[in-house]
RONUBA-309998 format. One record per atom (N, C-alpha, C): x, y, z. Coordinates in steps of 0.001 Angstrom, whole numbers, padded with zeros to 6 digits, always signed. Layout:
N
XYZ...
This chain:
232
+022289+024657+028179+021021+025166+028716+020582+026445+028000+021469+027273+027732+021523+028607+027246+020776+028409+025310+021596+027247+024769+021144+027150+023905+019696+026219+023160+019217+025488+024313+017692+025153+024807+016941+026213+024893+016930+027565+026074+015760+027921+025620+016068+028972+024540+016989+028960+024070+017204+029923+022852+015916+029983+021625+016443+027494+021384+015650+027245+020833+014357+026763+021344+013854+026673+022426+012497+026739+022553+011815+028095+022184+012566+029081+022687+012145+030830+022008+011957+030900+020593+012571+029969+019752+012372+030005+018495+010676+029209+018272+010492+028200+019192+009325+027731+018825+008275+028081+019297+007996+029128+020270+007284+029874+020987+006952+031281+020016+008295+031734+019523+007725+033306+019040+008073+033462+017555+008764+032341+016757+009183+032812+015777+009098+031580+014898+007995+031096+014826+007154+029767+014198+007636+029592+012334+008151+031174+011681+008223+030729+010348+009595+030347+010015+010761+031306+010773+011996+030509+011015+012488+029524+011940+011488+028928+012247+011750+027456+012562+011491+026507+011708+010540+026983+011218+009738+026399+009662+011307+026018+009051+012127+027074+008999+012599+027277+007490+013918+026704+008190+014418+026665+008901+015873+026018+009891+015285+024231+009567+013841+024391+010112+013684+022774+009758+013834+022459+008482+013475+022833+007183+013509+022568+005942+015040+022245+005764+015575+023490+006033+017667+023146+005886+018067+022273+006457+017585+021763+007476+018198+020329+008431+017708+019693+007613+016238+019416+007097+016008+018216+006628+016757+017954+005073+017513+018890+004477+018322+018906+003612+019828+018508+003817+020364+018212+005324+021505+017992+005040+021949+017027+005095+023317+015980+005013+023656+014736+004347+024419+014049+005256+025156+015568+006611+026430+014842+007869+025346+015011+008735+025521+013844+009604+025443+013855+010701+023487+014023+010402+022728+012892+009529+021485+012956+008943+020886+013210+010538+021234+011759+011234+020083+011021+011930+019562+012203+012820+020835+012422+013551+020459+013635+014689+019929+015122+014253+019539+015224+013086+019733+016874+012215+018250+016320+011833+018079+015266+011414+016570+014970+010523+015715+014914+011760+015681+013701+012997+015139+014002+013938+014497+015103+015069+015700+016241+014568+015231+017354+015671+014118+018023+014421+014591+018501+012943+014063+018776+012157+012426+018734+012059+012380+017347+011882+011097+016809+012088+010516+017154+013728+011041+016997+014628+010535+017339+015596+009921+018998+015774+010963+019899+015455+010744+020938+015097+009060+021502+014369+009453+020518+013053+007738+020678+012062+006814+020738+012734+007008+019372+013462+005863+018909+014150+004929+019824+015240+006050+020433+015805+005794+020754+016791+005034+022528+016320+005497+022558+015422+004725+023749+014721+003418+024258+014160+003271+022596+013587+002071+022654+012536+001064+022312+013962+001808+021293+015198+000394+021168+016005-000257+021946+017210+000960+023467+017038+000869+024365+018094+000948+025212+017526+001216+025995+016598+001194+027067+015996+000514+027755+014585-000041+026426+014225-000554+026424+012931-001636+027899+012926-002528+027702+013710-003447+028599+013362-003134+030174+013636-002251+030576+013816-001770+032215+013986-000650+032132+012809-000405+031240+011602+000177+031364+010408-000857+031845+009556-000564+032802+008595-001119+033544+007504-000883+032152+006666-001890+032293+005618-002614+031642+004497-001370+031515+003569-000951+032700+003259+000639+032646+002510+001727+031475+002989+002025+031845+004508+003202+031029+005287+002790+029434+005398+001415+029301+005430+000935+028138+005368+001134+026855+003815+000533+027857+003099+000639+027232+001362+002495+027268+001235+003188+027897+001870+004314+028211+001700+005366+026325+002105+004807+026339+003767+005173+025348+004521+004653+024295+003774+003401+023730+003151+003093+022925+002129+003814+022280+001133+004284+023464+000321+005026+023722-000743+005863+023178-000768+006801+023723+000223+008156+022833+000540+008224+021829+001429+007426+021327+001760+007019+020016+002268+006789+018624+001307+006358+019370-000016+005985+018366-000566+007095+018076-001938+008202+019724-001893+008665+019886-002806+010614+018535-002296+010298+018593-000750+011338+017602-000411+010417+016120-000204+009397+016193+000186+009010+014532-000425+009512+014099-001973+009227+015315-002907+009051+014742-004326+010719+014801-004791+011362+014473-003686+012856+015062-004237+013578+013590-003765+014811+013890-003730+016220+012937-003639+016165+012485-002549+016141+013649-001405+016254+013887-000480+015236+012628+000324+014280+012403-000187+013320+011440+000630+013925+010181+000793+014428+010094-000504+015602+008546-000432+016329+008386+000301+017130+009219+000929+018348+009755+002099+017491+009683+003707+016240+009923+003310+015662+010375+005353+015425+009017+005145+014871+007790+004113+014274+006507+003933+015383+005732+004542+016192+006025+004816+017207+004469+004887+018077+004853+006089+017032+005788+007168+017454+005897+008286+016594+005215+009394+016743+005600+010908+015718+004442+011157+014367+005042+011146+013554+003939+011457+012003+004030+011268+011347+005080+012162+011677+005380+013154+011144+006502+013913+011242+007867+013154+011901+007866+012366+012362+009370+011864+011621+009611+009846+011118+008294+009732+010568+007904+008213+009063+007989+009284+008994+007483+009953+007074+007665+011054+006977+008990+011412+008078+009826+011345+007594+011571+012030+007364+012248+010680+008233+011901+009836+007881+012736+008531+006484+012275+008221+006033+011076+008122+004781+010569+007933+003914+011319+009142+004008+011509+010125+002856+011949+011371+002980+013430+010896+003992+014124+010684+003976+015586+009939+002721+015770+009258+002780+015316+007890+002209+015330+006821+000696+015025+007469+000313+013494+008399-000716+013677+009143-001578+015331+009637-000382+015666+010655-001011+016739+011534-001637+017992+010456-000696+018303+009090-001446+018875+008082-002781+018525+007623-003066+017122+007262-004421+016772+006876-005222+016962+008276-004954+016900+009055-005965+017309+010077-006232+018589+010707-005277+019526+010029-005369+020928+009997-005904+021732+008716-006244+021221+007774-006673+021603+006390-007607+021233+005936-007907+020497+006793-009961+019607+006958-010447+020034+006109-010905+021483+006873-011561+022394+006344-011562+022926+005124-010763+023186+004655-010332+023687+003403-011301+022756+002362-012018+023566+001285-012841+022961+000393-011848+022312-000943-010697+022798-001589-009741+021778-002431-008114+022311-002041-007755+021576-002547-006054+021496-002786-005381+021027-001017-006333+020541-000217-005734+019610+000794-004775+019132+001004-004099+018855+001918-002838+018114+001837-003517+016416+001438-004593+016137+001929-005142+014989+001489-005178+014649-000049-005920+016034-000643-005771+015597-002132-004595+015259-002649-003832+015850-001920-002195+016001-003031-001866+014909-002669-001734+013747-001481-001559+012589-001661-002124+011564-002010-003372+011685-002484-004220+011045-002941-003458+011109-004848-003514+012212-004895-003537+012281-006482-001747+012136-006558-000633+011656-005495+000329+011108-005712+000613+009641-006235-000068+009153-005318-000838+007767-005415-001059+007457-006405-002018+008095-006911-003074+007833-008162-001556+007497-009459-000675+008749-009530+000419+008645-010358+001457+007320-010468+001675+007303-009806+002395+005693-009129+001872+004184-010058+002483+004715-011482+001818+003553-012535+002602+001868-011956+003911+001869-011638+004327+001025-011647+005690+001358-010548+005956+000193-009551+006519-000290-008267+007958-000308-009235+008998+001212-008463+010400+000741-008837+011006+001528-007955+012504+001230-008362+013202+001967-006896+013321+003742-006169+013237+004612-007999+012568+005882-008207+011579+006441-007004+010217+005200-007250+009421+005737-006431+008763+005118-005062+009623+003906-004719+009597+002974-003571+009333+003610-002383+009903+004799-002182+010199+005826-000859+008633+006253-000850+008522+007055-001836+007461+007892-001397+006272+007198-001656+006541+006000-001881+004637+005107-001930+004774+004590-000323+005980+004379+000044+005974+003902+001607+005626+005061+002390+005690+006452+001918+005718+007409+002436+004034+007877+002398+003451+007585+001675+001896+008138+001172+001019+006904+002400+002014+005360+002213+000565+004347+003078+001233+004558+004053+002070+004976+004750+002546+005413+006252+001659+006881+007038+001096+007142+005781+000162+008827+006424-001374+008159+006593-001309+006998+005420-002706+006892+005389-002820+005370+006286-002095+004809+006615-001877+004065+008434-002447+004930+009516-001376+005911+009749-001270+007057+010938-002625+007672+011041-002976+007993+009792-003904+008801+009413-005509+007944+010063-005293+006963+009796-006792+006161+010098-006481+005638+011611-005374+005159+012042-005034+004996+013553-005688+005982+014427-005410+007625+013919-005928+008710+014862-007270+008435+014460-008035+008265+013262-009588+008468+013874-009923+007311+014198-009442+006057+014819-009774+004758+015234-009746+004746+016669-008080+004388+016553-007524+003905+018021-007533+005273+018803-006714+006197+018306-006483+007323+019507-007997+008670+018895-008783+008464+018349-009980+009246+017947-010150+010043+019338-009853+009462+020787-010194+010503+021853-009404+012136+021969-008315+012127+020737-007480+013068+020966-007757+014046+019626-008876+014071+018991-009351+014727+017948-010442+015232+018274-010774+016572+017955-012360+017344+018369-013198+016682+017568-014310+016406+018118-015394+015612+017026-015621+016472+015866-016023+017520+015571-016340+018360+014333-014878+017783+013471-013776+018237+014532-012644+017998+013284-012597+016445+012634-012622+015440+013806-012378+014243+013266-013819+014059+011893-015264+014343+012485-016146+014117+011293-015557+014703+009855-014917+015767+009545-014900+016512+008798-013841+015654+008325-012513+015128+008592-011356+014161+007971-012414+013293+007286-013226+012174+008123-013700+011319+007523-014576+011833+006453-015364+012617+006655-016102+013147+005139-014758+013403+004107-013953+013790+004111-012937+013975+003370-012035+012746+002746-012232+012047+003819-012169+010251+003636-012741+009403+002806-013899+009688+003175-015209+008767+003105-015204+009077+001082-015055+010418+000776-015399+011128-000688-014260+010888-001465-013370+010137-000875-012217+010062-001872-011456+008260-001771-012475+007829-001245-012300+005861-000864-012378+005228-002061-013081+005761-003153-013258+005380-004462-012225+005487-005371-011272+006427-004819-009720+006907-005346-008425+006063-004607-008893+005804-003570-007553+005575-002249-007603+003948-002498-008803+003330-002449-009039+001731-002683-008505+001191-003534-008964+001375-004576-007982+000347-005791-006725+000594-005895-006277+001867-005681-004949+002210-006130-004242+000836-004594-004596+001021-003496-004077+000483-002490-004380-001013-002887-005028-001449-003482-005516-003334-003955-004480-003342-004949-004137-002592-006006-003770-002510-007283-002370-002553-007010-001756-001888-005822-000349-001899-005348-000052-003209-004371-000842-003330-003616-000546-004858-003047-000468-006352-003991-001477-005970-005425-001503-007546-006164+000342-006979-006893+000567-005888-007294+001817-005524-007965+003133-006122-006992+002784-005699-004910+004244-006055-004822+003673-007911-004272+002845-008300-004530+002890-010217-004580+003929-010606-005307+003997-009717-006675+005343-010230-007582+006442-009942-006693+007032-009089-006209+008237-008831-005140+008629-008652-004500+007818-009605-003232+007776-009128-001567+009304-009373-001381+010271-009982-001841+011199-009919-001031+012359-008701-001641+011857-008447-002854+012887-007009-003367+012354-005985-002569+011198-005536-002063+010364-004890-001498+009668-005254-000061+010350-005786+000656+009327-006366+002030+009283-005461+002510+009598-004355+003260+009554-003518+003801+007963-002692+003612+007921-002217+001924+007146-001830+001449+006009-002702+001255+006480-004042+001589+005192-004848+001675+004355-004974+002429+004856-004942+003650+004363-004879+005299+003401-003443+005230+004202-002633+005255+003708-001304+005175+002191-000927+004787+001910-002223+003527+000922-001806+002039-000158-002399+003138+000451-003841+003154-000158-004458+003918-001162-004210+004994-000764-003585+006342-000859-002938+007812-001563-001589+006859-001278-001034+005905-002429+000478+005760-003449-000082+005570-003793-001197+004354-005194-001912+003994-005639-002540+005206-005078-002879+006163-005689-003389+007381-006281-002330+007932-005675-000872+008111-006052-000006+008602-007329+000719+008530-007360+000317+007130-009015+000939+006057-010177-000270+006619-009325-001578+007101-010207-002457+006591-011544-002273+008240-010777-001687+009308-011093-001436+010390-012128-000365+010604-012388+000544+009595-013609+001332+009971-014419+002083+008992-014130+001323+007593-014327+001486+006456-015366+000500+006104-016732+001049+005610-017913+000262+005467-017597-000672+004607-018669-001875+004712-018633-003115+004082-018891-003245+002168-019377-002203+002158-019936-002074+000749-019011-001609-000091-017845-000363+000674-016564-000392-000187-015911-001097-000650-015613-002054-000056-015217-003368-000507-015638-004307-000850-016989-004448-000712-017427-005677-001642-017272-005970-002585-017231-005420-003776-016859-005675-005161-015232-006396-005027-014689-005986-003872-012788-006735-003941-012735-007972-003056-014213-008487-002115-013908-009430-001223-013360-010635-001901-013688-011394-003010-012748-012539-003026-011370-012226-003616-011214-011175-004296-009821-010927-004860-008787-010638-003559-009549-009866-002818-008701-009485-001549-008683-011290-001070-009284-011635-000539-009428-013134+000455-008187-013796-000639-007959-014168-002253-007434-015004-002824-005943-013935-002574-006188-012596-002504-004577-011729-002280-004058-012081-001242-004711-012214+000141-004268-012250+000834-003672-013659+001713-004807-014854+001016-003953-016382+001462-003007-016324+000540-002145-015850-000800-001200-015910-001408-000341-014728-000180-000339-014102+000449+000284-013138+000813+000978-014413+002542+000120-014953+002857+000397-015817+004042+001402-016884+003612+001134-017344+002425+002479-018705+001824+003770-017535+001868+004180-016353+002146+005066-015784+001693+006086-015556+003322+007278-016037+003524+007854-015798+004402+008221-014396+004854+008683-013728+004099+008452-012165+004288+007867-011308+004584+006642-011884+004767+005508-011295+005310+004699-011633+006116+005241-012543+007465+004830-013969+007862+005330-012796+009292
């Protein structure tokens, strides 16, 4: 009990070393599941209650190393634990893009956008973190869809303008990665489903004209995607 509200006191008054206790958990290798889970819980609970009384510094800071353990080893290690704890790191990274709206460049949006964009070719290197980019941009379109009642309207408009200006970037790369894993849904199912369920996600409130130029390629992608048991 003693050591509960110790650490709730940590998340109440002392928001940057919790920051930084979470970063070291999410670095360690014994005892992952229970250390990554609170970890992430920890983030979370930071960026969606405390964010705005962080200085501009502590903020770009928390970014930094946010993105500096996505782009690392380490992502491979939280990947092959269970799915609840690969969906919080993904809802993390969420609660940032919906806290950085505002911000005119270097978004947490851009930076996964222009991760994406890098991602020439589907291998085991970078398997994690492409599951990791269409798991934000799932989550990401779920909140302004399904749960949109739990977003301030200014904020949610302002995601989608941020959305809406970068669909010309997010689209093909997401068509271009689904015709790539047709060649290897079953070395990759996981990541197939995933690709899959995000393009469904776009396909739900994303105007008709974005996609027109892909409707029969998508329609011929996707009855090849139904003959496939793995994805059935």
């Amino acid at each position: 009990q003693n050591a509960f509200k110790y650490l709730e006191d940590l998340k109440e008054n002392h928001s940057m070393i919790c920051l930084t206790i979470s970063f070291e958990l999410l670095k360690q290798t014994h005892n992952q599941h229970i250390l990554h889970h609170y970890s992430l819980h920890l983030m979370e609970s930071i960026i969606k209650h405390k964010w705005n009384i962080l200085k501009n510094d502590d903020r770009n800071l928390v970014k930094k190393q946010l993105f500096s353990i996505i782009k690392s080893t380490y992502l491979n290690q939280i990947f092959t634990e269970p799915a609840h704890i690969r969906n919080s790191l993904a809802k993390c990274l969420v609660e940032l893009i919906k806290r950085d709206c505002f911000e005119k460049v270097n978004t947490t949006l851009d930076e996964i956008v222009s991760m994406i964009q890098e991602i020439n070719q589907i291998q085991d290197s970078n398997a994690t973190q492409l599951e990791l980019i269409l798991l934000v941009y799932r989550f990401l379109n779920e909140e302004l869809t399904l749960y949109a009642q739990n977003i301030q309207a200014q904020r949610r408009r302002q995601i989608l303008n941020q959305l809406q200006k970068r669909l010309n970037d997010i689209l093909p790369c997401l068509i271009r990665i689904s015709n790539d894993l047709l060649t290897v849904p079953e070395q990759h199912e996981r990541l197939t489903q995933t690709c899959l369920l995000t393009v469904n996600s776009f396909l739900t409130w994303v105007e008709y004209n974005h996609f027109e130029q892909y409707e029969l390629f998508l329609c011929e992608l996707f009855l090849k995607f139904f003959q496939l048991n793995s994805v059935k």
